[in-house]
mmCIF file of the C-alpha atoms, coordinates in Angstrom:
data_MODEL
# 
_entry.id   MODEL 
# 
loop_
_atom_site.group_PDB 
_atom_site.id 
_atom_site.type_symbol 
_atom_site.label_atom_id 
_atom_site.label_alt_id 
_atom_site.label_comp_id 
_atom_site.label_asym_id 
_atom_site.label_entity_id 
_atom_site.label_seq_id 
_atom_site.pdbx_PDB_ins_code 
_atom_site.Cartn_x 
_atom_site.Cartn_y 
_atom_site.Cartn_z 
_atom_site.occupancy 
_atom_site.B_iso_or_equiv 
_atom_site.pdbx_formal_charge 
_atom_site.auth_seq_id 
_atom_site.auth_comp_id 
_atom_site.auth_asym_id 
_atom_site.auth_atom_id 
_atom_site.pdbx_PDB_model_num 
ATOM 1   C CA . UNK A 1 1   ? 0.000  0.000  0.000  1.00 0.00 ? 1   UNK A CA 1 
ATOM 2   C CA . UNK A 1 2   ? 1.086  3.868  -0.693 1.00 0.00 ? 2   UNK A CA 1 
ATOM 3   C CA . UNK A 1 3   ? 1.089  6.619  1.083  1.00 0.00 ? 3   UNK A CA 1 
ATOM 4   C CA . UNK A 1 4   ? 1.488  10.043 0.529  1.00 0.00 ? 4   UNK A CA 1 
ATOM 5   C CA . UNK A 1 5   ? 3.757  12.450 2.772  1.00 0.00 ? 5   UNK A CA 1 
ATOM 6   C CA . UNK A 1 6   ? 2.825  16.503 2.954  1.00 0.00 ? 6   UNK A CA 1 
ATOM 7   C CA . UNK A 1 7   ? 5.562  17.979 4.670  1.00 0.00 ? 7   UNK A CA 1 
ATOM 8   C CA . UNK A 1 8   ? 5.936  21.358 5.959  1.00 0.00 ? 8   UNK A CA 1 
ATOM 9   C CA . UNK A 1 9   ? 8.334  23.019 4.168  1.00 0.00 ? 9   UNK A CA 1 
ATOM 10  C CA . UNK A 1 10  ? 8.879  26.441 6.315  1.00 0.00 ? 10  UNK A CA 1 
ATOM 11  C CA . UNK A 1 11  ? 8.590  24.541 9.765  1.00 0.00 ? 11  UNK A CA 1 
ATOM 12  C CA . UNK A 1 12  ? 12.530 24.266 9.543  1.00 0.00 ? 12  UNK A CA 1 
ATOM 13  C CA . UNK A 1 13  ? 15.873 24.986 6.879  1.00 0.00 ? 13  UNK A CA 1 
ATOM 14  C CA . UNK A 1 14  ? 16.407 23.064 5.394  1.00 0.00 ? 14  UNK A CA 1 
ATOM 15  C CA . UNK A 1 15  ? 13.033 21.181 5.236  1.00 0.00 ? 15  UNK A CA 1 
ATOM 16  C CA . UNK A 1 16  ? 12.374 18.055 6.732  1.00 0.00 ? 16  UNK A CA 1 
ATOM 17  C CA . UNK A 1 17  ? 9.636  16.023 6.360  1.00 0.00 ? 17  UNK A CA 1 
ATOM 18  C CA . UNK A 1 18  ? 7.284  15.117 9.047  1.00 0.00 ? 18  UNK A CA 1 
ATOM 19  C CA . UNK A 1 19  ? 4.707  12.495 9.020  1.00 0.00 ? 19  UNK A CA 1 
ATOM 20  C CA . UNK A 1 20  ? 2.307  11.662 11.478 1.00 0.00 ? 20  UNK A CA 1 
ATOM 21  C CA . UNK A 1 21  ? 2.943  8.744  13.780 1.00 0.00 ? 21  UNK A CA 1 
ATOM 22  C CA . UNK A 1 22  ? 1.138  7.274  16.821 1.00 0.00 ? 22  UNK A CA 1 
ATOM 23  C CA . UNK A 1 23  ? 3.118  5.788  19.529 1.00 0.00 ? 23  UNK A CA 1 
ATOM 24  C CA . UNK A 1 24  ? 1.560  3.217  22.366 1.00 0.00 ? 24  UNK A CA 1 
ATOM 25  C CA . UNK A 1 25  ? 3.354  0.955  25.307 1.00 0.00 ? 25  UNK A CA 1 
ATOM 26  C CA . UNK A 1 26  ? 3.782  -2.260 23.661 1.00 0.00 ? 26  UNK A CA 1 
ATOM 27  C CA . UNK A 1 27  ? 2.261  -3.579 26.238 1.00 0.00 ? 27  UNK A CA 1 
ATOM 28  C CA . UNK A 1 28  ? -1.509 -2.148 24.904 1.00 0.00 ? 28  UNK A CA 1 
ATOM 29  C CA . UNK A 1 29  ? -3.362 -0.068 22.156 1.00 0.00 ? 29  UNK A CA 1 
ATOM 30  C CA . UNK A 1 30  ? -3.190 2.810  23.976 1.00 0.00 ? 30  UNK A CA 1 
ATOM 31  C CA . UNK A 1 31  ? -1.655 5.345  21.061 1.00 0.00 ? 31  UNK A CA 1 
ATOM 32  C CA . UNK A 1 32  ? -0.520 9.577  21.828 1.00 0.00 ? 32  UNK A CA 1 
ATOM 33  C CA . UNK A 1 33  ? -0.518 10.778 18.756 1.00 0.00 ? 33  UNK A CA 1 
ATOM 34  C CA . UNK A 1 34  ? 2.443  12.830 17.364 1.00 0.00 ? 34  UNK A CA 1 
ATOM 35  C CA . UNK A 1 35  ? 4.658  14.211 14.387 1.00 0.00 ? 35  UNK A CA 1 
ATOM 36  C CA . UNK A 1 36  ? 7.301  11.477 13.294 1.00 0.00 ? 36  UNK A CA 1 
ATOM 37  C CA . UNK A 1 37  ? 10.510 13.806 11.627 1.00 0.00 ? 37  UNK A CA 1 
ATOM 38  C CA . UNK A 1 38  ? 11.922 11.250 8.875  1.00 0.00 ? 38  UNK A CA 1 
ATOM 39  C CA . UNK A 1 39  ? 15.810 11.179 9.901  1.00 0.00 ? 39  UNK A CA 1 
ATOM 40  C CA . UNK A 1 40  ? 17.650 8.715  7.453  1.00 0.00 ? 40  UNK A CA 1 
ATOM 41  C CA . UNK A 1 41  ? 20.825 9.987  9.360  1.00 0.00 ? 41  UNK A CA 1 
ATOM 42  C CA . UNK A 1 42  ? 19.435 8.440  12.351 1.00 0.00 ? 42  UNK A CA 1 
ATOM 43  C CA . UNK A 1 43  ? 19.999 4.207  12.741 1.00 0.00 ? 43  UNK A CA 1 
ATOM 44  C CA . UNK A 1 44  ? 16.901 3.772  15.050 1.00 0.00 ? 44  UNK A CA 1 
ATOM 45  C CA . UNK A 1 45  ? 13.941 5.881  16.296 1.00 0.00 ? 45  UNK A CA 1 
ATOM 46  C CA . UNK A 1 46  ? 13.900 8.233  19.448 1.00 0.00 ? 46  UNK A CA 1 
ATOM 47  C CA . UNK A 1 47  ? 10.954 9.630  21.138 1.00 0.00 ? 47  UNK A CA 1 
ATOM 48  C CA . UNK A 1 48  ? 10.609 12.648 23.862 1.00 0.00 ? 48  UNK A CA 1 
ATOM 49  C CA . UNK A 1 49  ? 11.678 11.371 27.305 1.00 0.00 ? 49  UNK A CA 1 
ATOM 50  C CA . UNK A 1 50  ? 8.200  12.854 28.565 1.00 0.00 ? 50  UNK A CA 1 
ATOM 51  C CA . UNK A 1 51  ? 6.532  10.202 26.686 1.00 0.00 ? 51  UNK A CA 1 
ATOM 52  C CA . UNK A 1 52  ? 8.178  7.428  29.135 1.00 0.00 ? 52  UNK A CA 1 
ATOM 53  C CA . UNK A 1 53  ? 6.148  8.434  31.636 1.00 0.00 ? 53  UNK A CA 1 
ATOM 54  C CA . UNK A 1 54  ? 3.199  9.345  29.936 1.00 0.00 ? 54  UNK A CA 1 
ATOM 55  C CA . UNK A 1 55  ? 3.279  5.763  28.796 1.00 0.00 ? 55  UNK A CA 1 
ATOM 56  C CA . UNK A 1 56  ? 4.315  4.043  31.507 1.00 0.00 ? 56  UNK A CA 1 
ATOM 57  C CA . UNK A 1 57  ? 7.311  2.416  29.573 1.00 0.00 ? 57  UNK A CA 1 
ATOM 58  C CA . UNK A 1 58  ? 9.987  0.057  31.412 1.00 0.00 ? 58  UNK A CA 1 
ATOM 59  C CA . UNK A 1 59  ? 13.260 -0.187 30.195 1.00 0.00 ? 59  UNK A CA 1 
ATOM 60  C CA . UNK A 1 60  ? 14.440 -3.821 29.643 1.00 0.00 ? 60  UNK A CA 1 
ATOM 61  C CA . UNK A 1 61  ? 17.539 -2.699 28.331 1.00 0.00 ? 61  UNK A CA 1 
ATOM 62  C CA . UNK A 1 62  ? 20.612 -0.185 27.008 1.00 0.00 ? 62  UNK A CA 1 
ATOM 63  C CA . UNK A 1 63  ? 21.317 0.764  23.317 1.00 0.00 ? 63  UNK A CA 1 
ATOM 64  C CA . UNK A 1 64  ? 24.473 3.052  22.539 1.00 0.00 ? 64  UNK A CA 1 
ATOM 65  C CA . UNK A 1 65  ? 23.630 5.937  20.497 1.00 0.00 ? 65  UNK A CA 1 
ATOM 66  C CA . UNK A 1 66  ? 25.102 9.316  19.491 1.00 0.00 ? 66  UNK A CA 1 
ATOM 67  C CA . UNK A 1 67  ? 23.966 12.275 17.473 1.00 0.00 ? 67  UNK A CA 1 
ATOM 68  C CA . UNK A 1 68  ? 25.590 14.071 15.106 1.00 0.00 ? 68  UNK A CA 1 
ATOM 69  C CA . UNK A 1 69  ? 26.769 17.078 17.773 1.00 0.00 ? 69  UNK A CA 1 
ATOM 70  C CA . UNK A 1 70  ? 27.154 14.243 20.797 1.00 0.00 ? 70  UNK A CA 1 
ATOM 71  C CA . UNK A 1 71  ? 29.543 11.499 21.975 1.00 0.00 ? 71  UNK A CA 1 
ATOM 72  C CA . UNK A 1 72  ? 28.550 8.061  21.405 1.00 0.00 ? 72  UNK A CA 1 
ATOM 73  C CA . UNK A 1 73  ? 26.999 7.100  25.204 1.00 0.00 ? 73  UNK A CA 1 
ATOM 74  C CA . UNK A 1 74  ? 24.551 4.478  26.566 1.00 0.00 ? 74  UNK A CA 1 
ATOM 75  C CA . UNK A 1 75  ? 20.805 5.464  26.945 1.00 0.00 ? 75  UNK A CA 1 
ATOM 76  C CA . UNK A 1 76  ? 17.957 3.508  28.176 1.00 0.00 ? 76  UNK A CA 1 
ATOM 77  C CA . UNK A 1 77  ? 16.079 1.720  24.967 1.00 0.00 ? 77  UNK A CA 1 
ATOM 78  C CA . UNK A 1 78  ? 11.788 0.668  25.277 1.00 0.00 ? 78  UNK A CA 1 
ATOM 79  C CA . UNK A 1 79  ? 9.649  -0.971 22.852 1.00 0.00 ? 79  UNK A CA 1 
ATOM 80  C CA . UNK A 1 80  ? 6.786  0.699  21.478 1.00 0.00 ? 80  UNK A CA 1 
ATOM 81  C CA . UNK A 1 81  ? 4.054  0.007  19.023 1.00 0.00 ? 81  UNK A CA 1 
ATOM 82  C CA . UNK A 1 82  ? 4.406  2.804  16.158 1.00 0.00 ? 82  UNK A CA 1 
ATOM 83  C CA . UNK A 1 83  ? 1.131  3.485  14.192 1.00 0.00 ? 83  UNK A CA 1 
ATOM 84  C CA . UNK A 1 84  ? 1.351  5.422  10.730 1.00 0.00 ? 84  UNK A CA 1 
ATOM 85  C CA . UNK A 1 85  ? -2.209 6.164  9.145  1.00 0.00 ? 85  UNK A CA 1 
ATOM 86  C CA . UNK A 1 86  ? -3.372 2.300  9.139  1.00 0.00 ? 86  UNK A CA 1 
ATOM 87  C CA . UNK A 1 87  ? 0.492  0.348  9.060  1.00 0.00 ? 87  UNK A CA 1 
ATOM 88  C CA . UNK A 1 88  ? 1.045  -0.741 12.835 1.00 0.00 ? 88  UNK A CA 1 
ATOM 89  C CA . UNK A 1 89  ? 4.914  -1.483 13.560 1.00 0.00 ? 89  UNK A CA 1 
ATOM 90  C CA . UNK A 1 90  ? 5.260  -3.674 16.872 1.00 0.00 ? 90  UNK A CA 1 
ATOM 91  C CA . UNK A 1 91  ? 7.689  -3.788 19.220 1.00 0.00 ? 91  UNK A CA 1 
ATOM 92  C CA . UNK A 1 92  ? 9.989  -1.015 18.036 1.00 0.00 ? 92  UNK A CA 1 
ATOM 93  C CA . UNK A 1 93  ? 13.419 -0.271 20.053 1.00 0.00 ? 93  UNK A CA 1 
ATOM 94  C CA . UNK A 1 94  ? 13.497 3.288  21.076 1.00 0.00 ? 94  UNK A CA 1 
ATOM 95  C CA . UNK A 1 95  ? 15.652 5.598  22.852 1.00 0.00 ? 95  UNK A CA 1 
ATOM 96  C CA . UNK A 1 96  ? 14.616 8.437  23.918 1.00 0.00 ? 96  UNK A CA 1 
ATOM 97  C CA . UNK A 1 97  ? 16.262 12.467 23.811 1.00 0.00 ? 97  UNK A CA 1 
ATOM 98  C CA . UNK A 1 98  ? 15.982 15.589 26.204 1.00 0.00 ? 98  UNK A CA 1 
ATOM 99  C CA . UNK A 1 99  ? 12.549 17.115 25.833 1.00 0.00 ? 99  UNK A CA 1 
ATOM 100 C CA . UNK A 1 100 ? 14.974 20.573 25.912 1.00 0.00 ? 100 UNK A CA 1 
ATOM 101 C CA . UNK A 1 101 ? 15.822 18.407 22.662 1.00 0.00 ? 101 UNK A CA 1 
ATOM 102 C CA . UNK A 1 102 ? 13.244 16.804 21.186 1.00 0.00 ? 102 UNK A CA 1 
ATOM 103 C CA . UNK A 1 103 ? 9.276  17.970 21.217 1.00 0.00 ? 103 UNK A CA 1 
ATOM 104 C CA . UNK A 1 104 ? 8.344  15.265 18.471 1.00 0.00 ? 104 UNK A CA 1 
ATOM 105 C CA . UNK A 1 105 ? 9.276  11.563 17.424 1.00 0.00 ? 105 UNK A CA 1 
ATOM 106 C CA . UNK A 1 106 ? 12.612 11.176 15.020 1.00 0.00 ? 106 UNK A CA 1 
ATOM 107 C CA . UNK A 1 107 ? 11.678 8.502  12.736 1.00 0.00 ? 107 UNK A CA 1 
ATOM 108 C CA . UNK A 1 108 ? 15.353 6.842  11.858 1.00 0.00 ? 108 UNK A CA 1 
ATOM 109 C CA . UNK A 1 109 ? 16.135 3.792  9.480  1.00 0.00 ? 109 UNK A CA 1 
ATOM 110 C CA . UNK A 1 110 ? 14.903 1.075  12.085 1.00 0.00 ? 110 UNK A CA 1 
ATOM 111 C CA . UNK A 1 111 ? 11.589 1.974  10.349 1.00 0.00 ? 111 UNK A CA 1 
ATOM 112 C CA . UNK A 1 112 ? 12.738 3.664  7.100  1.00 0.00 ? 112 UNK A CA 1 
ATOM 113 C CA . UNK A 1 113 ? 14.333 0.374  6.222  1.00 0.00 ? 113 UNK A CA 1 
ATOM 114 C CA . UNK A 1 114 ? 10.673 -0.852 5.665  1.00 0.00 ? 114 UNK A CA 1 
ATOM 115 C CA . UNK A 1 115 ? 9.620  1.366  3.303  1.00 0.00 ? 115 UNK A CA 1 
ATOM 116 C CA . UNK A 1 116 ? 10.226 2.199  -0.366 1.00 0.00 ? 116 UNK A CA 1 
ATOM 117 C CA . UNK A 1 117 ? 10.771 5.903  -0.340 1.00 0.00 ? 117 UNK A CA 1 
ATOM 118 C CA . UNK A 1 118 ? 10.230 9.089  -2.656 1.00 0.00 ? 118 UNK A CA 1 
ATOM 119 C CA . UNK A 1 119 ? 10.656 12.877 -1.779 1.00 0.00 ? 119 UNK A CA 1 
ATOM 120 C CA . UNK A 1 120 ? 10.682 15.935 -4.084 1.00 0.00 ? 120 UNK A CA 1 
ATOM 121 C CA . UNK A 1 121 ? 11.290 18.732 -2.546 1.00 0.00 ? 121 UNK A CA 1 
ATOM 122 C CA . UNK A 1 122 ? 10.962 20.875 -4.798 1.00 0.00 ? 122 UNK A CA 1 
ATOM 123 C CA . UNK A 1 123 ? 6.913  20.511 -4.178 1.00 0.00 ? 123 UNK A CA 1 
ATOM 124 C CA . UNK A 1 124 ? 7.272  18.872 -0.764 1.00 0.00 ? 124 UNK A CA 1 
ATOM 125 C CA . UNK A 1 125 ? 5.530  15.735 -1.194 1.00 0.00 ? 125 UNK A CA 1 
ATOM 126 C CA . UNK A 1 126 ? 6.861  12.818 -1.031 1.00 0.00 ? 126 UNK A CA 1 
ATOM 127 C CA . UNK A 1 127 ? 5.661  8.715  -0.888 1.00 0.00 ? 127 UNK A CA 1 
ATOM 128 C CA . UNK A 1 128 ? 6.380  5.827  0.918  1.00 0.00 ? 128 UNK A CA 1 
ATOM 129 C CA . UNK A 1 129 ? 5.396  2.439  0.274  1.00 0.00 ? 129 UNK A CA 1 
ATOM 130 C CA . UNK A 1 130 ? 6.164  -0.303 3.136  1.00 0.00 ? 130 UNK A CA 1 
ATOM 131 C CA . UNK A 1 131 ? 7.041  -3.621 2.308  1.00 0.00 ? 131 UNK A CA 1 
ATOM 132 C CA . UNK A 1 132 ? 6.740  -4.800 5.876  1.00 0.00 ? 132 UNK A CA 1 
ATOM 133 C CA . UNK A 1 133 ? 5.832  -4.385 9.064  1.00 0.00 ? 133 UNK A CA 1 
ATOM 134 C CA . UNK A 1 134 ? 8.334  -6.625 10.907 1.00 0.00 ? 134 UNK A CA 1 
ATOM 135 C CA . UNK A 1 135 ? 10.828 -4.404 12.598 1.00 0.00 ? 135 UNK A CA 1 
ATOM 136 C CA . UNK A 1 136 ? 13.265 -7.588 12.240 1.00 0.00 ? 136 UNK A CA 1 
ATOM 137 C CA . UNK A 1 137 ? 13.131 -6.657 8.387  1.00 0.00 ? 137 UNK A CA 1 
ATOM 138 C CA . UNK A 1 138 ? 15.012 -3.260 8.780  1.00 0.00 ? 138 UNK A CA 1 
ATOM 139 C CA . UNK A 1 139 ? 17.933 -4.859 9.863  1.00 0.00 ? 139 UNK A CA 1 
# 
């Protein structure tokens, strides 16, 4: 199935595209909606710290990340379901950033890897077409 991506052009220089994700405890169905910033710089997704609370997520173990203005360092990873329009992703690894940081969720290649992707930006629309929904796929 395809989708189409509107992204916000003026939100940010240079433009990034934004698509709107849910995110729920993997435990249940409970989703918070969000915007989901497509980051193919990024290996695996990260999500607001203030959504660990919010939904009640335990962290079962540690993932190494760094950013491209950080040193490489250990942070606490969670699983998450990840809803985009009717595609349901479950049990996604997440880390999360600073809400100082981060307001919204960085969608990196743990779930681009799933999807066939076009942008232009020249009209800032783009399409995405996934091929699975098994985050084991991406790898």
């Amino acid at each position: 199935m395809s989708y189409e991506i509107k992204y916000d052009g003026f939100a940010e220089f240079p433009s990034f595209q934004y698509v709107g994700v849910q995110i729920s405890n993997a435990q249940n169905e409970h989703y918070i909606p969000q915007k989901g910033k497509i980051d193919t710089g990024a290996y695996m997704t990260v999500i607001p710290e203030y959504m660990v609370k919010l939904l009640n997520l335990k962290s079962p173990t540690i993932e190494e990340a760094g950013g491209f203005d950080s040193d490489v360092r250990e942070h606490d990873a969670y699983f998450v379901n990840v809803k985009i329009d009717d595609l349901v992703y479950p049990y996604v690894k997440v880390i999360t950033q600073s809400d100082k940081r981060r307001q919204n969720v960085l969608v990196g290649r743990n779930l681009l890897n799933l999807w066939h992707m076009k942008l232009n930006g020249e009209t800032h629309k783009g399409e995405f077409t996934s091929f699975s929904q098994n985050p084991i796929d991406a790898t």
